[in-house]
Residue frames as a rotation matrix with the C-alpha (Angstrom) as fourth column:
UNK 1
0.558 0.830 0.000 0.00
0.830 -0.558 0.000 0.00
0.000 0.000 -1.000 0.00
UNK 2
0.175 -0.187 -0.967 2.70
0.501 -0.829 0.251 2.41
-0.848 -0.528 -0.052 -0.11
UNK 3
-0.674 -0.497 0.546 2.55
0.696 -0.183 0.694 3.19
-0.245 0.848 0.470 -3.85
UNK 4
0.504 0.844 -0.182 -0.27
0.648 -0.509 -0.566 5.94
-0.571 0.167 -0.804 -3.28
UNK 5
0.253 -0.290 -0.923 1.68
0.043 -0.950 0.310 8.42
-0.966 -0.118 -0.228 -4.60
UNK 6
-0.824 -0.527 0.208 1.88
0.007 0.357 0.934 6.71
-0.566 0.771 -0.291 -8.06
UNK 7
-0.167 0.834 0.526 -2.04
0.933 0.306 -0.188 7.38
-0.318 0.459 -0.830 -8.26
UNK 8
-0.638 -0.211 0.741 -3.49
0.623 -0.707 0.336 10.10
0.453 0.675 0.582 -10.27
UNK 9
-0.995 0.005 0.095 -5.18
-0.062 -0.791 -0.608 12.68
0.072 -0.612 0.788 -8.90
UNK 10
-0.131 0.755 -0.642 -8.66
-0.617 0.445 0.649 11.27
0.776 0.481 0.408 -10.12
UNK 11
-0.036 -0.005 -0.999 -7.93
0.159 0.987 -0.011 8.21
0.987 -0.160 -0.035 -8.50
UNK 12
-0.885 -0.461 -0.065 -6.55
0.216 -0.283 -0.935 10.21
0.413 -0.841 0.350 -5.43
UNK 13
-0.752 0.651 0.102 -10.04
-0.655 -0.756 -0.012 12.01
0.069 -0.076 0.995 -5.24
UNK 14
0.059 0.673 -0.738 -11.83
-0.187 0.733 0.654 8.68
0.981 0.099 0.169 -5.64
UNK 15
-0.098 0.116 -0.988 -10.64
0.758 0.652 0.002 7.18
0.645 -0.749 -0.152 -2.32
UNK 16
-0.978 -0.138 0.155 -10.93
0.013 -0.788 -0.616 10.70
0.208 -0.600 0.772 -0.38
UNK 17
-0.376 0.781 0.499 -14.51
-0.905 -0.425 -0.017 10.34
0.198 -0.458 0.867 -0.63
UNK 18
0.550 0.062 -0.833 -15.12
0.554 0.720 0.419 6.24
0.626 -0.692 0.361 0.15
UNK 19
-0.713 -0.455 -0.534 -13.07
0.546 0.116 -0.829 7.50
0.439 -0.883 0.165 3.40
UNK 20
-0.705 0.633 0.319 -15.14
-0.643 -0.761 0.089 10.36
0.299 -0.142 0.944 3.63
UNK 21
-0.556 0.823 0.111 -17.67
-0.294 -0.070 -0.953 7.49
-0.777 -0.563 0.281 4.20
UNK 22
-0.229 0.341 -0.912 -19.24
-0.845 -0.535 0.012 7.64
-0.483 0.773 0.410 0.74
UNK 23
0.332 0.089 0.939 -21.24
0.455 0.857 -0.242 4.54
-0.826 0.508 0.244 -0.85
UNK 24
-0.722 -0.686 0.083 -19.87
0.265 -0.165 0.950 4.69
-0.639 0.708 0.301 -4.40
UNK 25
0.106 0.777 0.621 -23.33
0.983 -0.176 0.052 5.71
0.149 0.605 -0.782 -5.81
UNK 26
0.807 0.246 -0.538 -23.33
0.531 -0.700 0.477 8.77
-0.259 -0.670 -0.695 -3.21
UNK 27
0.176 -0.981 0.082 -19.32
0.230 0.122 0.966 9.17
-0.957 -0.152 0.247 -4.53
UNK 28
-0.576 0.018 0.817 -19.96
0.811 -0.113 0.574 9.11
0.103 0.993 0.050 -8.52
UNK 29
0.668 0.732 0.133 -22.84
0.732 -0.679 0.059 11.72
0.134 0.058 -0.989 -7.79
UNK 30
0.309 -0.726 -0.614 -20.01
0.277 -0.549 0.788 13.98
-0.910 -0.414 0.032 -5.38
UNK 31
-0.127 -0.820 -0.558 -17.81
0.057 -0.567 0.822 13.65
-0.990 0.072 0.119 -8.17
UNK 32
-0.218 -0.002 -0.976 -19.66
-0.712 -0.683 0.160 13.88
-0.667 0.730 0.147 -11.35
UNK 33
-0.766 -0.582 -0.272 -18.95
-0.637 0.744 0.203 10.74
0.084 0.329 -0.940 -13.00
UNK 34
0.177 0.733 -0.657 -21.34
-0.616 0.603 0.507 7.74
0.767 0.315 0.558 -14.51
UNK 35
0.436 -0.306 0.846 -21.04
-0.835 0.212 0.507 4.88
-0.335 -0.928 -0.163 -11.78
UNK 36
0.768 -0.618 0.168 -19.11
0.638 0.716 -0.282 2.18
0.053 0.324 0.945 -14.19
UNK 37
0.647 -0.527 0.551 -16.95
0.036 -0.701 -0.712 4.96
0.762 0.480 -0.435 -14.42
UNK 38
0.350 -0.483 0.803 -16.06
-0.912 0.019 0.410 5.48
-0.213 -0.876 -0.433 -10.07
UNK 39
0.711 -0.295 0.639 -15.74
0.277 0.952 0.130 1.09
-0.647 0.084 0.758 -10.81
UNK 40
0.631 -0.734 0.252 -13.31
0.639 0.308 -0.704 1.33
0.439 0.605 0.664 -13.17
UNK 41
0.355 -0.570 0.741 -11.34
-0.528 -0.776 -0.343 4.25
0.771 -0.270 -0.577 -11.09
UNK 42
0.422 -0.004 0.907 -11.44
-0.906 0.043 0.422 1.98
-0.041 -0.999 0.014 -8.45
UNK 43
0.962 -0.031 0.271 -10.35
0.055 0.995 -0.081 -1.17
-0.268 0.093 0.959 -10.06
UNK 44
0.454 -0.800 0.392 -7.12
0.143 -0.369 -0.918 0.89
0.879 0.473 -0.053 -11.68
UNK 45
0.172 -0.648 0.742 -6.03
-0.902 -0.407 -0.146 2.26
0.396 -0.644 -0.654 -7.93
UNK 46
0.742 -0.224 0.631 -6.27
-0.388 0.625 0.677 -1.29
-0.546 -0.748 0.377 -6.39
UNK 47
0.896 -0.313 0.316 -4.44
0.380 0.908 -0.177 -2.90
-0.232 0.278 0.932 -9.40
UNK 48
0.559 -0.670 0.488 -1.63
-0.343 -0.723 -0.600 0.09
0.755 0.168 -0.634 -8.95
UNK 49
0.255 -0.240 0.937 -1.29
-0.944 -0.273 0.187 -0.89
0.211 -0.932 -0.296 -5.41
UNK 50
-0.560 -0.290 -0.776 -1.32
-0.143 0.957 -0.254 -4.81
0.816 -0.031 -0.577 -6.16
UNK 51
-0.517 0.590 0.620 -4.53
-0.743 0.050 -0.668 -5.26
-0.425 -0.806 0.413 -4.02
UNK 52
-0.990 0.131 0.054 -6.07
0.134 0.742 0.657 -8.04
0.046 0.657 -0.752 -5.19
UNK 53
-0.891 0.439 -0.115 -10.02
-0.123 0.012 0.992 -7.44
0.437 0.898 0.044 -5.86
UNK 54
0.279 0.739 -0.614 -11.37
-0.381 0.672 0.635 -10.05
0.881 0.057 0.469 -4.38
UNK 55
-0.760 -0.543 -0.358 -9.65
0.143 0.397 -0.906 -9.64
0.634 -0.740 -0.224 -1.05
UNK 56
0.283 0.885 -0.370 -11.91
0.726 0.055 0.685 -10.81
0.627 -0.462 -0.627 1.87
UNK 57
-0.345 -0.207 -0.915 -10.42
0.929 -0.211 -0.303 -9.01
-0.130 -0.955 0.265 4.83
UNK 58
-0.794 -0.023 -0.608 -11.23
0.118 -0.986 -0.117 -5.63
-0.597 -0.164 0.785 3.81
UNK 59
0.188 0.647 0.739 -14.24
0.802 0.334 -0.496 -4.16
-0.568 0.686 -0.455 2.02
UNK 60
0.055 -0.284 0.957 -13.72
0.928 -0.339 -0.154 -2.17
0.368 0.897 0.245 -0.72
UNK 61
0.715 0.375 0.590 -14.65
0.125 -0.899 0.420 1.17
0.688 -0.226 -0.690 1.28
UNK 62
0.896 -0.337 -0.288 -12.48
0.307 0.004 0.952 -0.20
-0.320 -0.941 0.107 4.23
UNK 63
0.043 -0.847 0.531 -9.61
0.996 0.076 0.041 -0.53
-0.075 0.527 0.847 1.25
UNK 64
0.189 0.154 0.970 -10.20
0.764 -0.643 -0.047 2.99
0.617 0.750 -0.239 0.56
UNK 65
0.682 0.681 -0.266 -9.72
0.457 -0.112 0.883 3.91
0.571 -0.724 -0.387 3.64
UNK 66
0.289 -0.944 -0.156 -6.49
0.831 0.167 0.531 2.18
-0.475 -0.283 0.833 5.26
UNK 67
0.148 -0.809 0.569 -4.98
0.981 0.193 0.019 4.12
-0.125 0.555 0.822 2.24
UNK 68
0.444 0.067 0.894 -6.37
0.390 -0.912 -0.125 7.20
0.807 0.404 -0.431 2.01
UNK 69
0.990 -0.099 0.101 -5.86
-0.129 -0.345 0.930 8.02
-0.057 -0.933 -0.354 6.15
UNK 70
0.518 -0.825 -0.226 -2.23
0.790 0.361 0.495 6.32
-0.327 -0.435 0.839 6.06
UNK 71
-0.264 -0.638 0.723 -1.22
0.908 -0.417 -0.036 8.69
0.324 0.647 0.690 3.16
UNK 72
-0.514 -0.098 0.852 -2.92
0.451 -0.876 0.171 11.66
0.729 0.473 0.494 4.64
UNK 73
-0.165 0.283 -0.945 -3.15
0.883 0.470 -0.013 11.70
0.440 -0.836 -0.327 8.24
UNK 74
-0.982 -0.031 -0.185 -2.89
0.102 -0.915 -0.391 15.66
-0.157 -0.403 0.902 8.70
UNK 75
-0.465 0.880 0.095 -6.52
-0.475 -0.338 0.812 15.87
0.747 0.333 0.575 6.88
UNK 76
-0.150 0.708 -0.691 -7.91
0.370 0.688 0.624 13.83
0.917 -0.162 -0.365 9.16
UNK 77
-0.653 0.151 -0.742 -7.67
0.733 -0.119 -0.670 15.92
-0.189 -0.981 -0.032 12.03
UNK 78
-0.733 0.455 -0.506 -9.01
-0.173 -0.844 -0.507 18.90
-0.658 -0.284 0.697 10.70
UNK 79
-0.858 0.490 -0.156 -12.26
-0.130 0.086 0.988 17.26
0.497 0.868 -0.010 8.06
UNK 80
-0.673 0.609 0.421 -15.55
-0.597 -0.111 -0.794 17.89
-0.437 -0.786 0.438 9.14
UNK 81
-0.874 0.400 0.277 -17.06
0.486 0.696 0.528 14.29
0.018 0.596 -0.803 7.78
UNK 82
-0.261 0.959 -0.110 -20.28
0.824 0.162 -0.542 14.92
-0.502 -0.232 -0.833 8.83
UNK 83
-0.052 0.002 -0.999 -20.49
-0.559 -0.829 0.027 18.52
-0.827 0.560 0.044 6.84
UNK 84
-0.804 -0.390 -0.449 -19.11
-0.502 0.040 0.864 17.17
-0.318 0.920 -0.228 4.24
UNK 85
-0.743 0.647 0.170 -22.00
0.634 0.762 -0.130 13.96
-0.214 0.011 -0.977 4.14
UNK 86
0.119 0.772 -0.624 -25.07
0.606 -0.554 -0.571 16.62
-0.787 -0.310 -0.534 4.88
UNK 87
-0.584 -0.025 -0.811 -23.85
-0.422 -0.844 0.330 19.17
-0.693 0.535 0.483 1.91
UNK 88
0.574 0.809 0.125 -25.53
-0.333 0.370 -0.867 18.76
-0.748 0.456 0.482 -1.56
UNK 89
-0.325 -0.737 0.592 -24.17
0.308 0.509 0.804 16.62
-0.894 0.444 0.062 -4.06
């Protein structure tokens, strides 16, 4: 997981909002975008990172998580999820 920095900014912006929380309908709305479209952003960042799909231990949102927070632990003190969740998409 430590090849975030090899994702594109797109991609970067994808997992900010699954941490954020975000089902990936609620996510494609956020960020514009058809939902095959967030799927196929998301299938490209795991298979950057060598995540394998179809791993059990984590769900896809949790995956989005781990990585975003590890890589960007300063946002997390100061994001107000719950704002963010409540605004309009």
């Amino acid at each position: 997981m430590n090849n975030y920095e090899s994702l594109t900014p797109r991609q970067k912006e994808v997992l900010r909002w699954r941490a954020y929380g975000f089902s990936k309908d609620k996510t494609a709305r956020k960020m514009k975008i058809a939902y095959s479209t967030l799927d196929m952003h998301l299938w490209r960042i795991y298979e950057r990172l060598g995540i394998e799909r179809t791993a059990t231990e984590y769900t896809p949102a949790g995956l989005a998580t781990i990585i975003y927070w590890q890589n960007n632990p300063e946002e997390l003190k100061s994001v107000d999820v719950e704002k963010l969740w409540n605004k309009n998409c």
